[in-house]
C-alpha positions as a printed Julia matrix, in Angstrom:
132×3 Matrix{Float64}:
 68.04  -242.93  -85.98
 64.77  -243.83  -84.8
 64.23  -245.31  -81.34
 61.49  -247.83  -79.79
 58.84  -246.0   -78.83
 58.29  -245.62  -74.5
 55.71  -243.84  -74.29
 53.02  -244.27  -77.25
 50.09  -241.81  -77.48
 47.14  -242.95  -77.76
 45.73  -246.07  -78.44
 46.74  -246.68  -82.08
 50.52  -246.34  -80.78
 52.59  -245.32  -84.15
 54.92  -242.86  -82.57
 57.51  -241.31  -84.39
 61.23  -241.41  -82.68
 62.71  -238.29  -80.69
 63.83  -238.49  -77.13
 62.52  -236.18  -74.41
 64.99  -234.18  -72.34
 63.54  -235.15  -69.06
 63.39  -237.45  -66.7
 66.57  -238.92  -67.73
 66.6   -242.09  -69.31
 63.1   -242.17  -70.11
 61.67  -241.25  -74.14
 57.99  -240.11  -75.28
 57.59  -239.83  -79.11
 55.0   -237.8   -81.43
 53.28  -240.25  -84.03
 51.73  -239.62  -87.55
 47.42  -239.87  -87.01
 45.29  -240.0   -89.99
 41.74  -237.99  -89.84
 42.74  -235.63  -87.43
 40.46  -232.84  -88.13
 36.95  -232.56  -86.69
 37.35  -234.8   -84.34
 38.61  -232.14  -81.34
 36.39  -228.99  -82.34
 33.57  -229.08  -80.39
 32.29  -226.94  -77.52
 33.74  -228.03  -74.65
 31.22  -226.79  -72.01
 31.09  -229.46  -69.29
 28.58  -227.7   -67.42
 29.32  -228.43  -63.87
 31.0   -225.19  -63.24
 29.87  -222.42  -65.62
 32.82  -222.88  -67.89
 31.77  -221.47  -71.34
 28.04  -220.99  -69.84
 27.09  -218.09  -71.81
 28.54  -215.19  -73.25
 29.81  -213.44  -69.5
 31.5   -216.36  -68.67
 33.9   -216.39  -71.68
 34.58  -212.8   -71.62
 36.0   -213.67  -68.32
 38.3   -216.07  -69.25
 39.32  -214.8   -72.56
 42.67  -214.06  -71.45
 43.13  -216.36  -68.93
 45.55  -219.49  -69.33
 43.51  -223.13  -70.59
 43.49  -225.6   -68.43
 44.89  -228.2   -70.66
 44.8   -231.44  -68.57
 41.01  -230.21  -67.54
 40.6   -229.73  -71.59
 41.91  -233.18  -72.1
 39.55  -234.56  -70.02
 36.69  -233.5   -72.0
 37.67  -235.23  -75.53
 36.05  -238.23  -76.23
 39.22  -239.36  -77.87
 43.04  -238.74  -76.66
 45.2   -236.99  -79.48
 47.15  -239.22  -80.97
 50.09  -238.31  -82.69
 51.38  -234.85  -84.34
 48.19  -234.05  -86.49
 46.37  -234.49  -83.84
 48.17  -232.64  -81.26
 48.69  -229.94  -83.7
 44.74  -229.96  -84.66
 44.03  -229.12  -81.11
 46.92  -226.55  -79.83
 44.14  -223.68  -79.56
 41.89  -225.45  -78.11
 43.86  -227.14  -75.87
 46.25  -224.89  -74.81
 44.2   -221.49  -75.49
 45.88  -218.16  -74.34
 49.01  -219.9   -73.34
 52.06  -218.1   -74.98
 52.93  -219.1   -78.35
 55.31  -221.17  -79.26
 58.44  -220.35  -81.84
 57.42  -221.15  -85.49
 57.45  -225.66  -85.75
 57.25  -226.05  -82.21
 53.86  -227.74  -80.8
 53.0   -229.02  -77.15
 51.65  -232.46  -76.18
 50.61  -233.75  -73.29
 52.02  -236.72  -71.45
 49.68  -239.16  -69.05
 52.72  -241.2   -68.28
 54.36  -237.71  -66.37
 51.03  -235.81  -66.0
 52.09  -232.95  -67.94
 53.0   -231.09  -70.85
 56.08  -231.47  -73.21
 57.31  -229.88  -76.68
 57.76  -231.33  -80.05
 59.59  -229.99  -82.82
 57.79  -230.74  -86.2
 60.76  -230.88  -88.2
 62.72  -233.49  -86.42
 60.31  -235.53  -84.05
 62.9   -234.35  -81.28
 60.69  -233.76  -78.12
 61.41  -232.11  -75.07
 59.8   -231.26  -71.32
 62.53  -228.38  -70.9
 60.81  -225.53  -72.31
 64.19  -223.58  -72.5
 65.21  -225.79  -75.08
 62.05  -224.75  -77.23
 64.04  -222.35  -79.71
């Protein structure tokens, strides 16, 4: 059954149902988005602190963690649903460890964090334990 969306991402707000397993009580969905690619592949070098300034600085940080909320922040436009989300998992979440086969991660502003979503079903999720 699909359930009124709570937390809709992005502007254009067509979430797809599946409850998230925390807080309690409260729901965040992953919605359809047409024209997905191309919009979140550029260079993301903000310049203020040498991130991606030349070649040094990304050998560096190849095999450090993203920062994805510091990512976020340099897209012109929030992903919005599950084609974008999945358009953007490299980028976004870049040397993080992979996720099982179907599984993507989002990002919620409501909770300031990340959460899962299962491709298949819409079911979402902030437990990564129950990411199987």
């Amino acid at each position: 059954p699909r359930l009124p969306p709570a937390e809709p991402l992005g502007a254009r707000g067509r979430p797809s149902a599946g409850s998230i397993g925390a807080p309690p009580g409260r729901n965040a969905y992953v919605g359809g988005s047409a024209a997905a690619r191309g919009r979140y592949t550029e260079d993301f070098d903000d310049g203020a602190d040498g991130w991606n300034d030349g070649p040094a600085a990304r050998n560096d940080d190849m095999l450090a963690p993203s920062d994805p909320k510091r990512v976020l922040d340099t897209f012109e436009t929030f992903p919005d649903g599950a084609e974008d989300w999945l358009t953007v998992q490299d980028v976004v979440w870049a040397n993080h460890e992979p996720l099982p086969h179907g599984w993507i991660r989002c990002w919620s502003r409501t909770y300031d964090c990340e959460y899962y979503a299962r491709l298949d079903d819409n079911f979402t999720t902030f437990e990564r334990a129950e990411v199987a």
